[in-house]
C-alpha positions as CSV (number, residue, x, y, z in Angstrom):
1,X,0.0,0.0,0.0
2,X,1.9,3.0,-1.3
3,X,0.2,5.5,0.8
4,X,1.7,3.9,4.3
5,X,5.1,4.1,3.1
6,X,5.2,8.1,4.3
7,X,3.0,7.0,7.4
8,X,5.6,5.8,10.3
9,X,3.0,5.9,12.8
10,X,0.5,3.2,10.9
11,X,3.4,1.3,9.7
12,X,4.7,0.2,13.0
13,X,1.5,-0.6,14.1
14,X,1.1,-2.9,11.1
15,X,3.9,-4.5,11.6
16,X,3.2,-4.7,15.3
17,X,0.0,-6.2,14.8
18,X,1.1,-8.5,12.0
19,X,4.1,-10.2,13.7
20,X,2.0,-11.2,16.8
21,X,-0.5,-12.4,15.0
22,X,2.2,-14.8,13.5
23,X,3.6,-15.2,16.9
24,X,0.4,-16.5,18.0
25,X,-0.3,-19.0,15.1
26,X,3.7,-20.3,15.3
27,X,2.7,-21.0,19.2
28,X,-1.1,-22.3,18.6
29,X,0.1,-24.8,16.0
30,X,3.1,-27.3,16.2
31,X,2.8,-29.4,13.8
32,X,5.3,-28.3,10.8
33,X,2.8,-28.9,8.2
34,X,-0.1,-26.4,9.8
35,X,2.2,-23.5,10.1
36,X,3.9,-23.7,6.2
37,X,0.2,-23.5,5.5
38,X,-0.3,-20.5,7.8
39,X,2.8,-18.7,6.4
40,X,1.6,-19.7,3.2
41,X,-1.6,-18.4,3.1
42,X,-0.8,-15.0,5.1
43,X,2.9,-14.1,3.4
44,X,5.4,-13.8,6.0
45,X,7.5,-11.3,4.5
46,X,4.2,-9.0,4.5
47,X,5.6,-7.2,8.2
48,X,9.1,-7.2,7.0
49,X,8.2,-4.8,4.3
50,X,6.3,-2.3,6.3
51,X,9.4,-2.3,9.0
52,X,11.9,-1.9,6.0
53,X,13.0,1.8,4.3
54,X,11.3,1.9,0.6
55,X,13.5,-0.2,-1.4
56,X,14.4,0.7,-5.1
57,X,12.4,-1.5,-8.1
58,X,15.6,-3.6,-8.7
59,X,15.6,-4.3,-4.8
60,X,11.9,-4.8,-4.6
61,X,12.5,-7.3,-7.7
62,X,15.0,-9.5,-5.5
63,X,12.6,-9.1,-2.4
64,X,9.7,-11.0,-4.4
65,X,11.9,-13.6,-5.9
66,X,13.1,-14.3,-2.5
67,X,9.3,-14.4,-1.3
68,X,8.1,-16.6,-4.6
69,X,11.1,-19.0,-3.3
70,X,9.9,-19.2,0.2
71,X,6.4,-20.1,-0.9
72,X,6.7,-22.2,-3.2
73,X,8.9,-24.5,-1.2
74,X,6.7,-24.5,1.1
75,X,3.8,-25.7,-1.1
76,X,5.9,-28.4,-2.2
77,X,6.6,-29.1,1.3
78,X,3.1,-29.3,2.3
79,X,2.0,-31.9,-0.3
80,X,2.9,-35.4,1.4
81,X,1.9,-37.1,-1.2
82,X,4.1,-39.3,-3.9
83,X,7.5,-38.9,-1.9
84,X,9.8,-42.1,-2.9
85,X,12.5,-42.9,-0.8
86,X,16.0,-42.7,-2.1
87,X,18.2,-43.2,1.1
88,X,18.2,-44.4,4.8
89,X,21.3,-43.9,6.5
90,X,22.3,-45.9,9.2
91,X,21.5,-42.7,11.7
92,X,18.2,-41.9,10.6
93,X,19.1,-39.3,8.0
94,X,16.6,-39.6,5.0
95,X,16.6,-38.7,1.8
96,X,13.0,-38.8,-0.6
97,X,12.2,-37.3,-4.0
98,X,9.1,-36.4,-6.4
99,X,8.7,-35.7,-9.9
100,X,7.1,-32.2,-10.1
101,X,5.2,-31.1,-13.7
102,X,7.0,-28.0,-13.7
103,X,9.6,-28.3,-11.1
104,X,11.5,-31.8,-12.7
105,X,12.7,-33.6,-9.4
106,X,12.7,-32.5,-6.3
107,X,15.0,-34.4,-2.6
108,X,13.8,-33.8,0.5
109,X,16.7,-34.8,3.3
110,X,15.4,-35.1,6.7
111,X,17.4,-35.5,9.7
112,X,17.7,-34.4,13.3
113,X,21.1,-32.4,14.6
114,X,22.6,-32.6,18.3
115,X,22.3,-28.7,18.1
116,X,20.1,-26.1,19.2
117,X,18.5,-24.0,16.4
118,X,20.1,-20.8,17.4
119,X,23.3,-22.5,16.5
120,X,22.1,-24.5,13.3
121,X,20.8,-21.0,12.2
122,X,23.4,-19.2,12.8
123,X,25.7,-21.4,10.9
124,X,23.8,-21.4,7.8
125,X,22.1,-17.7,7.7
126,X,25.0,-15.4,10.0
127,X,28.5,-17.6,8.7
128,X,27.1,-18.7,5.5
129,X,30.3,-17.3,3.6
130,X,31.6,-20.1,6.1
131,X,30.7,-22.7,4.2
132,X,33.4,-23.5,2.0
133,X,35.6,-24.0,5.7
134,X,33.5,-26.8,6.2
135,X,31.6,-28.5,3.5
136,X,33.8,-30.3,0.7
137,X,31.1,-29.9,-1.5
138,X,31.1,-25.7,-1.7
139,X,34.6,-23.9,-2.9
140,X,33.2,-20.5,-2.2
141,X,30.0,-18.8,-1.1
142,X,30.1,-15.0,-1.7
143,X,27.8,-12.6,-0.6
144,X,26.8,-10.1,-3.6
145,X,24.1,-8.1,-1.8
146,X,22.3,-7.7,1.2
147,X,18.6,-6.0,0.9
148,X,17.0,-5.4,4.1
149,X,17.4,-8.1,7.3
150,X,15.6,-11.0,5.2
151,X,17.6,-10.9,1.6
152,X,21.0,-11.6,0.0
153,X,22.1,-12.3,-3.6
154,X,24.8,-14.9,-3.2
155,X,27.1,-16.5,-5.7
156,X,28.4,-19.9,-4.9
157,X,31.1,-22.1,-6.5
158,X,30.3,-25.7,-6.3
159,X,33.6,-28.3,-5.5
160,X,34.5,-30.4,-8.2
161,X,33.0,-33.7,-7.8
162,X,34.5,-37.2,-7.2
163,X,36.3,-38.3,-10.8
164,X,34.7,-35.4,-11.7
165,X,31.7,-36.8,-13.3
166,X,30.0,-33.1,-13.0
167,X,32.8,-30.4,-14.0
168,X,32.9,-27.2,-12.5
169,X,29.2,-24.9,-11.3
170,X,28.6,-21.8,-10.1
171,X,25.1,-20.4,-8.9
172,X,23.6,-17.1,-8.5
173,X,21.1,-17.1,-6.3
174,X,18.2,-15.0,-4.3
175,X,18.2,-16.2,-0.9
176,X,15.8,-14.9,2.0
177,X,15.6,-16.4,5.6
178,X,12.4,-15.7,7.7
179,X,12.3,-16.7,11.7
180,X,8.5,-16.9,13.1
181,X,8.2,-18.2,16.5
182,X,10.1,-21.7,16.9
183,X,10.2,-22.2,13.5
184,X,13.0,-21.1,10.6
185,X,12.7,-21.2,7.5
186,X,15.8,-20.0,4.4
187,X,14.5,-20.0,1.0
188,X,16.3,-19.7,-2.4
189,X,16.3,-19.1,-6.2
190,X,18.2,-18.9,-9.0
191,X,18.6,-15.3,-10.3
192,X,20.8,-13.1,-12.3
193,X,23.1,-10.4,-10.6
194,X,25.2,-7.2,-12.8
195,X,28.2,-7.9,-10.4
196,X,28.5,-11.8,-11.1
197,X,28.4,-12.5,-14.7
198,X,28.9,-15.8,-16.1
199,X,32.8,-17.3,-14.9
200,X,35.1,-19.0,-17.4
201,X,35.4,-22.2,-16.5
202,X,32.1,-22.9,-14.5
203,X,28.5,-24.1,-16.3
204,X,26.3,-21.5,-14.4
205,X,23.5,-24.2,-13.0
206,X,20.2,-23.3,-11.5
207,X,18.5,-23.6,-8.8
208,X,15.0,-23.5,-6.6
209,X,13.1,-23.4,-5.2
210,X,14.3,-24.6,-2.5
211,X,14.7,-24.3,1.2
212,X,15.4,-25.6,4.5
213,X,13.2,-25.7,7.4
214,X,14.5,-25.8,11.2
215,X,12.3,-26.9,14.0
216,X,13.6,-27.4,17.8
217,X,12.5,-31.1,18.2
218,X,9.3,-31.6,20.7
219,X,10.6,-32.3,23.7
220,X,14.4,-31.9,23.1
221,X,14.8,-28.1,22.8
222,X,18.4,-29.2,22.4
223,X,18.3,-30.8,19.3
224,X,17.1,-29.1,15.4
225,X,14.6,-31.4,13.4
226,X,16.2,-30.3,9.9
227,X,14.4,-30.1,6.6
228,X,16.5,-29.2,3.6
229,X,14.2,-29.2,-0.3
230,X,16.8,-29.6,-3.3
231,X,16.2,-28.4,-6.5
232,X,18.7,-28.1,-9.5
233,X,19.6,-27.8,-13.1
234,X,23.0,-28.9,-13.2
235,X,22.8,-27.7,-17.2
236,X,25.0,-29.1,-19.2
237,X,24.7,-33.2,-20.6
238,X,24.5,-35.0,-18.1
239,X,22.5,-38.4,-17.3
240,X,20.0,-38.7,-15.2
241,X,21.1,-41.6,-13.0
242,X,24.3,-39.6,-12.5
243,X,22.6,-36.3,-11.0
244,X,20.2,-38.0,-8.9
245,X,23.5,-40.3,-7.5
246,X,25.2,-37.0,-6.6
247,X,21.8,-34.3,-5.5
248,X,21.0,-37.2,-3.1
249,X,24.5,-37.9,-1.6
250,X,25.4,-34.6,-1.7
251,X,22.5,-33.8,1.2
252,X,23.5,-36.8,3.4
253,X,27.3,-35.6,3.3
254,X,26.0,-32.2,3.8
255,X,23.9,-33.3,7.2
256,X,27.3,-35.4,8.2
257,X,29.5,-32.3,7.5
258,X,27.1,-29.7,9.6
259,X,27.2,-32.0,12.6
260,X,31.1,-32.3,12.6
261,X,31.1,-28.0,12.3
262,X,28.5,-27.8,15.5
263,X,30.2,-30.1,17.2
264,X,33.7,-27.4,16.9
């Protein structure tokens, strides 16, 4: 609403109002599935915006990719249905997948850390150009821009794989993290950015939506339930059985990797 950008006074209420009424749903309702559907249906970014300074169009651009991420991940998410198991490790960690009509497939890695969430989230959202220290699978994450509290453009060099069956990749992407009540959610996209055109050397891949979701477990405030979609066009010819091979394992080393940087 244009005209409550010059109004302070109304904004702050807004946002006020808005973020305890999410408060209160995120406490009234702890299953995981019953509040993506609330954040779904009321946009969570909506009290964000109000509390932010007007952004310029090419901001606001990057602020609704990183919004269109976060929902539909969550819609995907939501739907429980069709979900085919492609790994049980011996700790529990899971991964499933799902053919989507205009998504292609989709891995869904479940798993529960010996962490609290502060310190899952802060590893992924507040050290994310981190990541490279401790995950064999990343050679660099950069961050391009920041936009607001919720929204970076990052660009990310992927390590080269084992025998390197998938050369060189780099992604651009539109990342924004929202935190409502117990529950945390950081979505992404691919996206184009003037300061990161494409590298020599690298295939620029693509991907989203996707996201990860972090949930204390009930009853063990200690320890993160961890839900992490994966979506991506690798580009480039490459079989099938041999992306699905390495987008699955890559998310159980990923889980393995994360609890060996907690436990430092």
């Amino acid at each position: 609403y244009r005209h409550l950008r010059n109004m302070t006074g109304l904004r702050r209420q807004a946002a006020v109002a808005i973020s305890q009424e999410l408060s209160r749903l995120a406490c009234r309702s702890p299953g995981p599935s019953t509040w993506i559907h609330q954040v779904r249906r009321r946009s969570s970014l909506l009290s964000s915006r109000l509390e932010e300074k007007s952004f310029s169009e090419m901001e606001m651009s990057y602020v609704k990719q990183g919004e269109e991420a976060l929902q539909k991940s969550l819609r995907i998410l939501e739907d429980q249905d069709g979900w085919k198991t492609e790994t049980v490790a011996g700790n529990g960690d899971r991964v499933l997948s799902k053919v989507l009509p205009d998504v292609g497939k989709v891995f869904r890695l479940e798993v529960v850390v010996d962490q609290p969430l502060d310190a899952v989230y802060g590893e992924l959202v507040d050290k994310m150009e981190q990541m490279g220290d401790w995950n064999p699978n990343v050679k660099e994450v950069k961050i391009l821009e920041k936009i607001g509290k919720d929204t970076v453009i990052t660009h990310e060099k992927a390590a080269a794989t084992p025998g390197n069956m998938v050369g060189p990749r780099d992604f651009v992407s539109v990342r924004c993290s929202k935190r409502r009540g117990s529950t945390c959610v950081l979505a992404g996209m691919a996206t184009t950015h003037g300061a990161m055109p494409e590298q020599e050397g690298f295939v620029r891949a693509e991907n989203g939506p996707t996201c990860m979701v972090l949930r204390p477990l009930p009853g063990s405030p200690g320890q993160t339930r961890l839900t992490w979609l994966l979506s991506i066009d690798l580009k480039g010819w490459l079989p099938k059985t041999i992306i699905n091979q390495v987008l699955s394992q890559t998310q159980v080393d990923f889980a393995n990797h994360l609890r060996q940087r907690l436990a430092q």
